[in-house]
C-alpha positions as CSV (number, residue, x, y, z in Angstrom):
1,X,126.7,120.4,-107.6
2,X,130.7,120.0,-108.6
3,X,130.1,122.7,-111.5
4,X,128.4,125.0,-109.0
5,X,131.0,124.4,-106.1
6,X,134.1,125.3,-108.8
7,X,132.1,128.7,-110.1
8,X,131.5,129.4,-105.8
9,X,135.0,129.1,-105.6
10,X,136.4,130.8,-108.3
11,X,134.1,133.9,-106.9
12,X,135.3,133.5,-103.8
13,X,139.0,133.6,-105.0
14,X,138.3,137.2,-106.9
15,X,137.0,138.7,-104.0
16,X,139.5,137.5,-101.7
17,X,142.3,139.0,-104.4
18,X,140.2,142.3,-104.4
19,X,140.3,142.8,-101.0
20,X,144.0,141.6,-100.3
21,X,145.2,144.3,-103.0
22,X,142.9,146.9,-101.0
23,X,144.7,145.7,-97.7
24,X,148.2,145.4,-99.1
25,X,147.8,148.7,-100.7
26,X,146.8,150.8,-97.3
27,X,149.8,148.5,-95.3
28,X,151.8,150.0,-97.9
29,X,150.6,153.3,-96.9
30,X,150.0,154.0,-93.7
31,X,151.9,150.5,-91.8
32,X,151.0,148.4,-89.3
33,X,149.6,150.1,-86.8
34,X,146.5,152.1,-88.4
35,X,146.3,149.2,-90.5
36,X,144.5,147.9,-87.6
37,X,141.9,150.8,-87.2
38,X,141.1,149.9,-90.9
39,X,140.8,146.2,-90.7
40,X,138.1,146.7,-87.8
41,X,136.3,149.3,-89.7
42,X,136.4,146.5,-93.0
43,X,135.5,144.1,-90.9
44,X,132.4,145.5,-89.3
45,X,131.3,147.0,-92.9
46,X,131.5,143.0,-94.1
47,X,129.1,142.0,-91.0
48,X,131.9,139.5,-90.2
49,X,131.5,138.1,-86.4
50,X,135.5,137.1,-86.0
51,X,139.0,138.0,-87.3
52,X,141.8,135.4,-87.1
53,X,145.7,136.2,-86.8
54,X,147.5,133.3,-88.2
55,X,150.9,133.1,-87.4
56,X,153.1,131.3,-89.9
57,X,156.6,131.2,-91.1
58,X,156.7,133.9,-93.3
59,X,154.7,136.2,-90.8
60,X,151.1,136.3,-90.4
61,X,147.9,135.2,-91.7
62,X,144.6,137.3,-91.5
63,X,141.5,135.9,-92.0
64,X,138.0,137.0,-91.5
65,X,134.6,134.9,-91.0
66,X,131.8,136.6,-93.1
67,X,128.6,134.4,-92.8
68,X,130.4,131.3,-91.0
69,X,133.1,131.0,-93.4
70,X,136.6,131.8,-93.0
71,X,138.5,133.8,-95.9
72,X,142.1,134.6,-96.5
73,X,142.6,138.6,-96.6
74,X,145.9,139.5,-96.3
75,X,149.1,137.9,-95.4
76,X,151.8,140.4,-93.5
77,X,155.1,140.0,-93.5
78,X,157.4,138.9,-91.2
79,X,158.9,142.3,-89.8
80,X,155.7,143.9,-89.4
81,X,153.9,141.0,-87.5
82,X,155.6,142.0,-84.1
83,X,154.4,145.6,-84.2
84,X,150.3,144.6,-85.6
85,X,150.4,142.0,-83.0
86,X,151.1,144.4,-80.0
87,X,148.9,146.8,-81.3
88,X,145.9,144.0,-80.9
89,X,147.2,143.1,-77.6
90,X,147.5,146.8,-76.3
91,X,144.2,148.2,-77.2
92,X,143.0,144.2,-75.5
93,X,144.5,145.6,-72.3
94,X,147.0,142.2,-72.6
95,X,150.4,142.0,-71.4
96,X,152.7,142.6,-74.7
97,X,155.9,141.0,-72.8
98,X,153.6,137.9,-71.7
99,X,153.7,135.6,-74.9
100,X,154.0,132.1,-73.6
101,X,150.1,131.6,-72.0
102,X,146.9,132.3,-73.4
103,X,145.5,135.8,-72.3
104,X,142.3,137.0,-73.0
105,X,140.8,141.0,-73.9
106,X,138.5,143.3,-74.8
107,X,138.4,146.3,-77.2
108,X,135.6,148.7,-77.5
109,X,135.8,149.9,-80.9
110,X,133.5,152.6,-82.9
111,X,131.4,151.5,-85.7
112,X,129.3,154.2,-87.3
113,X,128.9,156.3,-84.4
114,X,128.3,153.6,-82.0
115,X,130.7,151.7,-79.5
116,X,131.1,147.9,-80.8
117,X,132.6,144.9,-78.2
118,X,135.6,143.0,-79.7
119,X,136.4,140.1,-77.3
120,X,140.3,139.2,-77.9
121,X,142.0,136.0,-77.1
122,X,145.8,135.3,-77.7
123,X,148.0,132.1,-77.1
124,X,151.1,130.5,-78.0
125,X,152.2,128.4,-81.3
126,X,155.0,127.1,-82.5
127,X,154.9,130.4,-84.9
128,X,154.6,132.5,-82.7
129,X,151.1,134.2,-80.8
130,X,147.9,133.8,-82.1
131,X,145.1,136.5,-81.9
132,X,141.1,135.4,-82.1
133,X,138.5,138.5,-82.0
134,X,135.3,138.0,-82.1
135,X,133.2,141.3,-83.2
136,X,129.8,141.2,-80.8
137,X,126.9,142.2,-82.1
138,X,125.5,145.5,-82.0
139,X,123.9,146.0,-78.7
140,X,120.8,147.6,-80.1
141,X,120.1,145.1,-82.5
142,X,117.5,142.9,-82.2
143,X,115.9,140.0,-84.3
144,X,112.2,139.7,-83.3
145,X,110.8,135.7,-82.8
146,X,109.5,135.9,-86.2
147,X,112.3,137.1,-88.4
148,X,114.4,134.2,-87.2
149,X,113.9,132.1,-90.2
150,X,111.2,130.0,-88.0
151,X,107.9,128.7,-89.8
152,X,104.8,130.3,-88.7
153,X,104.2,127.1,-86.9
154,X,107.3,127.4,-84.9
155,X,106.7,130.7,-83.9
156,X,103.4,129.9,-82.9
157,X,105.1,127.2,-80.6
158,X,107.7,129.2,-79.3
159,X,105.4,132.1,-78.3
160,X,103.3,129.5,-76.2
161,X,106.5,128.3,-74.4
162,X,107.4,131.9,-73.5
163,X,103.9,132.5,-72.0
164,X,104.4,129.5,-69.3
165,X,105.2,130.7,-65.8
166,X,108.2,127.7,-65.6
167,X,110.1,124.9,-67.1
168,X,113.5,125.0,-69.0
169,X,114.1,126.1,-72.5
170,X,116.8,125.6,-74.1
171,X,118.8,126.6,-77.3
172,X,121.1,123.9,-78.5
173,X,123.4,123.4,-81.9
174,X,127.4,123.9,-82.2
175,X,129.2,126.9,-81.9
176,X,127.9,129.8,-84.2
177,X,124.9,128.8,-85.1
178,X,122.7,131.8,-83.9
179,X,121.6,130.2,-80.3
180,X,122.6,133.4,-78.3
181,X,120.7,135.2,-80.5
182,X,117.6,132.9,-80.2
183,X,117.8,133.5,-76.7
184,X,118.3,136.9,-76.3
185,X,114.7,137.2,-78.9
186,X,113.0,135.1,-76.3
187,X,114.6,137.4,-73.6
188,X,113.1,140.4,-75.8
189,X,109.7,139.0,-76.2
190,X,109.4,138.4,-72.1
191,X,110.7,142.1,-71.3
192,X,107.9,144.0,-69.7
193,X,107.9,145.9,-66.0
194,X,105.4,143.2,-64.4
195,X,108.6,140.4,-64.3
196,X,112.0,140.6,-62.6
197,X,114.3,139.2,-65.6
198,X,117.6,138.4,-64.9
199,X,120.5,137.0,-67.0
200,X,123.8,135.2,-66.2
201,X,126.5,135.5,-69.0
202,X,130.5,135.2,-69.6
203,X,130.4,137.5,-71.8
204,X,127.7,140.0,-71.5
205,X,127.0,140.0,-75.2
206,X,124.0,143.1,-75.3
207,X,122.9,145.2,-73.1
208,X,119.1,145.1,-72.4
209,X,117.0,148.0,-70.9
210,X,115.0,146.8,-68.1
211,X,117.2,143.5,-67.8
212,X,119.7,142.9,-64.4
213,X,122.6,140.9,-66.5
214,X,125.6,139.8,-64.1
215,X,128.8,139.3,-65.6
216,X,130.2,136.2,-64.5
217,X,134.0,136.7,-63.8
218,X,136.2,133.3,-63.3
219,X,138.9,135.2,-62.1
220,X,137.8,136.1,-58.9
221,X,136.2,132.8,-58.2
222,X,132.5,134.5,-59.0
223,X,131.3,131.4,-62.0
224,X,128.2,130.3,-63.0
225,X,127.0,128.4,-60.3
226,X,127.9,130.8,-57.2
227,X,125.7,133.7,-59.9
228,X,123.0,131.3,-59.9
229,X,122.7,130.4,-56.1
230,X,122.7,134.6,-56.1
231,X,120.1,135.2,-58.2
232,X,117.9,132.6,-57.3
233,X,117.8,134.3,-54.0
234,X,116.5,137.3,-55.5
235,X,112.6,136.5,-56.7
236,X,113.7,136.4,-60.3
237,X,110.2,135.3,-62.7
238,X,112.6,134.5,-65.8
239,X,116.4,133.8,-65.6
240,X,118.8,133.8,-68.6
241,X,121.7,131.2,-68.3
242,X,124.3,131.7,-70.9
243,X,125.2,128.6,-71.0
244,X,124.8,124.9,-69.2
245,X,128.2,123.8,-69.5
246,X,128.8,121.5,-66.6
247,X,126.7,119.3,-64.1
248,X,126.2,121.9,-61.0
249,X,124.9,124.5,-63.4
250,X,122.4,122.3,-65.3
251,X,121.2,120.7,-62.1
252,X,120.5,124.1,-60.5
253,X,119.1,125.4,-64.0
254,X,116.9,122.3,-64.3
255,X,116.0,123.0,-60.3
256,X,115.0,126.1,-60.9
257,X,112.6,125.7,-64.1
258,X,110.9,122.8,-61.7
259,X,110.1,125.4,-59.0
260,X,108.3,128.4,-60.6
261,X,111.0,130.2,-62.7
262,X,111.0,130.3,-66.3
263,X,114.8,129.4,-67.5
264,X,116.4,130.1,-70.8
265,X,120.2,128.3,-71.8
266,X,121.8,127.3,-74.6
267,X,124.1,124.2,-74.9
268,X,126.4,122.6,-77.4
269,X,124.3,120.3,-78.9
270,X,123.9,118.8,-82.1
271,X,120.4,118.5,-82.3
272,X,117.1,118.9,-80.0
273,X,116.8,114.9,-78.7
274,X,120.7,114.1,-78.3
275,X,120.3,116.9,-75.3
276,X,118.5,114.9,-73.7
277,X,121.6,112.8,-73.3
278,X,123.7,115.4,-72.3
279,X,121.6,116.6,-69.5
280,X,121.4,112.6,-68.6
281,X,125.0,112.2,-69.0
282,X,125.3,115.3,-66.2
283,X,123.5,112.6,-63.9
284,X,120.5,114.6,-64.2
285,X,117.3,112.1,-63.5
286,X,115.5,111.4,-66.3
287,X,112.1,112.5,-63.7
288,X,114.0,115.9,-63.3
289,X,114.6,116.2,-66.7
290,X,111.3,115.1,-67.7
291,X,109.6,117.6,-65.1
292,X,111.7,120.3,-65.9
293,X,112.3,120.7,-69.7
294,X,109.8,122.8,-71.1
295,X,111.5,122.4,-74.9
296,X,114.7,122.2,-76.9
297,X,115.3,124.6,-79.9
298,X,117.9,123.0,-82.2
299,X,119.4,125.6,-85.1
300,X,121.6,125.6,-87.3
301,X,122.5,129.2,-89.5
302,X,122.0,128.7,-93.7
303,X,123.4,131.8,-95.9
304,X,120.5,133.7,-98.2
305,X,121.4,134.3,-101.8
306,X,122.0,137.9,-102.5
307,X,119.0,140.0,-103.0
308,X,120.9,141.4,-105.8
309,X,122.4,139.3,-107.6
310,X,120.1,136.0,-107.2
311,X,119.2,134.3,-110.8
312,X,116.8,131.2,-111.4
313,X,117.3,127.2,-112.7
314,X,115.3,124.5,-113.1
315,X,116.9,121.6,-111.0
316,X,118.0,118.2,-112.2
317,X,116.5,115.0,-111.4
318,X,119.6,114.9,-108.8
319,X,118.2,118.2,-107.2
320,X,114.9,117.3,-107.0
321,X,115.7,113.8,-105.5
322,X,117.4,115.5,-102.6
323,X,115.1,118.1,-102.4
324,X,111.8,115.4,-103.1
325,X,110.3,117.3,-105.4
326,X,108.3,114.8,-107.5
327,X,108.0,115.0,-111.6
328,X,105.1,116.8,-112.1
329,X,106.4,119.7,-109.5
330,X,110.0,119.7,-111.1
331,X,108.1,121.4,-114.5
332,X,106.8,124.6,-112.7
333,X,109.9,124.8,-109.7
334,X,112.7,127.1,-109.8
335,X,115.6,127.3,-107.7
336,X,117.6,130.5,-106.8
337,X,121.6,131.0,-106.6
338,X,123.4,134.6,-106.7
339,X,126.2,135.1,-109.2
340,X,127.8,136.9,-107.1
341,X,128.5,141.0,-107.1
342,X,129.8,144.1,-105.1
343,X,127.2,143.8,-102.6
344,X,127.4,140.6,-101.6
345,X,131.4,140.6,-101.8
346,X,131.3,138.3,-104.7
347,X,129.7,135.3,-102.8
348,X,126.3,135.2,-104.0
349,X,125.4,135.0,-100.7
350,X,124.2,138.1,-98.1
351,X,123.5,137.4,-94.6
352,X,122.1,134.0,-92.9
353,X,118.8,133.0,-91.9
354,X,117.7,130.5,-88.9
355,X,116.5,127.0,-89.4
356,X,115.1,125.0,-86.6
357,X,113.5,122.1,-85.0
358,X,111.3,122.0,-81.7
359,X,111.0,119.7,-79.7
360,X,108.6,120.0,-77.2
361,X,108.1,117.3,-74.7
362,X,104.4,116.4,-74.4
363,X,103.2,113.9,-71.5
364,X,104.0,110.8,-74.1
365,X,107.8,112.3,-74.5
366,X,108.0,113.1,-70.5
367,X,107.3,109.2,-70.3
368,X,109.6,108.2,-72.9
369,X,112.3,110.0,-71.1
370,X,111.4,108.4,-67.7
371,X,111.5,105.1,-69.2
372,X,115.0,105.8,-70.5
373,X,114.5,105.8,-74.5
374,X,117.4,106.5,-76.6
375,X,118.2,109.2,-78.7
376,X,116.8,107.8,-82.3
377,X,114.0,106.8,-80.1
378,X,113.4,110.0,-79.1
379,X,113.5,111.6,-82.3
380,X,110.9,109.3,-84.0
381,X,108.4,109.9,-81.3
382,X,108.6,113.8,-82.2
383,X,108.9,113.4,-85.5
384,X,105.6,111.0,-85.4
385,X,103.8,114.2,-83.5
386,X,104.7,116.6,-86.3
387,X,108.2,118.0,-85.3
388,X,110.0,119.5,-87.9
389,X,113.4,118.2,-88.6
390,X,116.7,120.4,-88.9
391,X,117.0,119.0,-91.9
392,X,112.8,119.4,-93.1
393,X,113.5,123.2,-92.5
394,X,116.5,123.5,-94.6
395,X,114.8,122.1,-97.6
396,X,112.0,124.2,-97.2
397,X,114.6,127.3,-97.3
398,X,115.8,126.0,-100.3
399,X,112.7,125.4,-102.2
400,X,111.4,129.3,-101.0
401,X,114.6,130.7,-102.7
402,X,115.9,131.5,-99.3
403,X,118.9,129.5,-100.0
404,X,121.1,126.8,-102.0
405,X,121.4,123.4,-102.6
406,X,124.9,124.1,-101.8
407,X,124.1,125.6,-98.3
408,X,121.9,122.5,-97.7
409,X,124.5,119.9,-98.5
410,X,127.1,122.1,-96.4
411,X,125.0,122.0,-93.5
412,X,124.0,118.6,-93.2
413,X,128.2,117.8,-93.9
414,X,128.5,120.0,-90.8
415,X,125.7,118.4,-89.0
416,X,127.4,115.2,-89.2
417,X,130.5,115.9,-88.2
């Protein structure tokens, strides 16, 4: 694992350097301004979902997050930082001379013929102003259910939870980790002319043909809850929250899936039974909850090795301990890893996949609730009824030669956190 983490990062470091020549090269060229056209157009080509603007010192730090993780790009130099800065800020529609709050924006940018979403945030530091985009996906792209990275199992599972008339369902793990895009799949799945579908979001991530989406807007006072209390005037037969982030909105969410509507939400979570705690810790009733929770999807985003560059090992008696494969197995198993190339960006990895756990609450886990069972308690009782574990489906990703010990060990490091 240490030999394979120094060869990651020694890849990592040559494609950093490659790209910083490429960027210090066309600063050199064309300056600061257009620089920023490029960087957008880079960034888009690498699939990356955010850009960070660093300031330091010396001037500014560029970053960008390709599959997750962040990587140093380019670092500008003082003098040019003011002008890249307000270039950001202008096409935002932010207030260049406003540099002591946070401010936030949005750039519609062209990507290969089609308009992409760039959400912008800026705020102070003791540096100077910061800059956060985060590159939306593309509106007309869509993962169906089963190329999620689910199980056949868990797609089987989910599709039955779509088909009910009511209840919650929720999509819970920490920030990045592919729960909008679990949601807007179920969203997919349920979109036909006989329902009236309805989402609530802040932002509007995609746009969805035969979907009413409302676009919350805190700044005139029109938030979550005052869009629910709307909508659920309005006959709606499925209702997209974007997320349950305070007690108002999950009690009317939860209110709603208990009286005919079929709700979809997301939280910040880290796995499907410790929402149960957050949604008791909104003083929800543990009879509401248990009456209104359908299931909770907990994911969690692993990176596939490169298609192209992947190459086979036997694994060591510590691999096959954390992977329990037993001694007889460990003669005929092979895992993957990518050496990393062009296409790939000299990771080894190219794109991510899903992994998941579902729990769905049977009459045994309604009661468990109502009886106020902890967390671990929780847990073990879907576990004993055949849930698969966040950390059961990584494993299973890395024995298929979907991914890496490496990505394993990273995600359950992140999982504890």
């Amino acid at each position: 694992m240490a030999e394979e983490a120094q060869w990651r990062n020694k890849q990592s470091q040559v494609r950093q350097k490659a790209l910083q020549d490429e960027l210090r090269e066309l600063i050199d060229l064309v300056g600061p301004v257009p620089l920023v056209d490029l960087l957008f157009e880079r960034a888009f080509q690498l699939n990356a979902t955010d850009i960070h603007m660093d300031p330091t010192p010396m001037g500014l730090r560029i970053r960008v997050r390709v599959d997750g993780i962040l990587h140093d790009v380019l670092d500008v130099p003082e003098p040019l930082t003011g002008a890249l800065v307000n270039r950001v800020k202008l096409m935002a529609g932010e207030n260049i001379v406003e540099r002591r709050v946070a401010q936030d924006g949005h750039i519609v940018a062209q990507h290969q013929g089609r308009p992409r979403d760039i959400r912008v945030g800026s705020g102070p530091t003791i540096h100077g102003e910061r800059l956060v985009l985060r590159l939306m996906p593309d509106s007309e792209s869509f993962l169906y259910l089963d190329q999620l990275g689910m199980d056949l199992d868990q797609v089987k599972q989910l599709k039955y939870l779509l088909g009910l008339p009511f209840g919650v369902l929720l999509s819970v793990g920490p920030v990045g980790s592919g729960k909008s895009t679990t949601m807007y799949s179920c969203l997919e799945g349920l979109n036909d002319p006989t329902k009236s579908l309805v989402t609530i979001e802040d932002p509007v991530e995609r746009h969805v043909r035969g979907v009413n989406q409302v676009q919350i807007d805190p700044k005139i006072g029109f938030n979550f809850v005052d869009a629910l209390k709307g909508v659920l005037r309005q006959d709606p037969n499925v209702m997209m929250i974007g997320e349950i982030r305070d007690p108002e909105t999950a009690h009317i969410g939860i209110r709603a899936g208990r009286t005919g509507v079929l709700v979809l939400s997301t939280m910040h979570s880290n796995d499907a039974a410790s929402s149960i705690d957050m949604l008791r810790d909104f003083n929800i009733s543990p009879l509401f909850i248990a009456d209104g929770v359908q299931a909770i999807v907990s994911q969690r985003l692993m990176r596939q090795v490169c298609r192209h560059c992947r190459v086979t090992y036997r694994p060591d008696a510590a691999a096959c301990e954390i992977l329990g494969i037993d001694s007889v197995e460990a003669t005929r198993t092979e895992l993957v890893r990518g050496e990393g190339c062009e296409a790939c960006f000299r990771t080894g990895y190219q794109g991510r996949v899903g992994v998941f756990e579902i729990l769905r609450l049977d009459e045994d886990l309604r009661q468990g609730i109502i009886a106020g069972l902890s967390r671990a308690q929780i847990s073990a009782m879907a576990r004993s009824k055949g849930m698969r574990t966040l950390h059961e489906s990584a494993v299973l990703k890395v024995r298929s030669g979907t991914s890496t010990l490496e990505e394993l060990d990273r995600l359950l490091r992140c999982r504890n956190d």
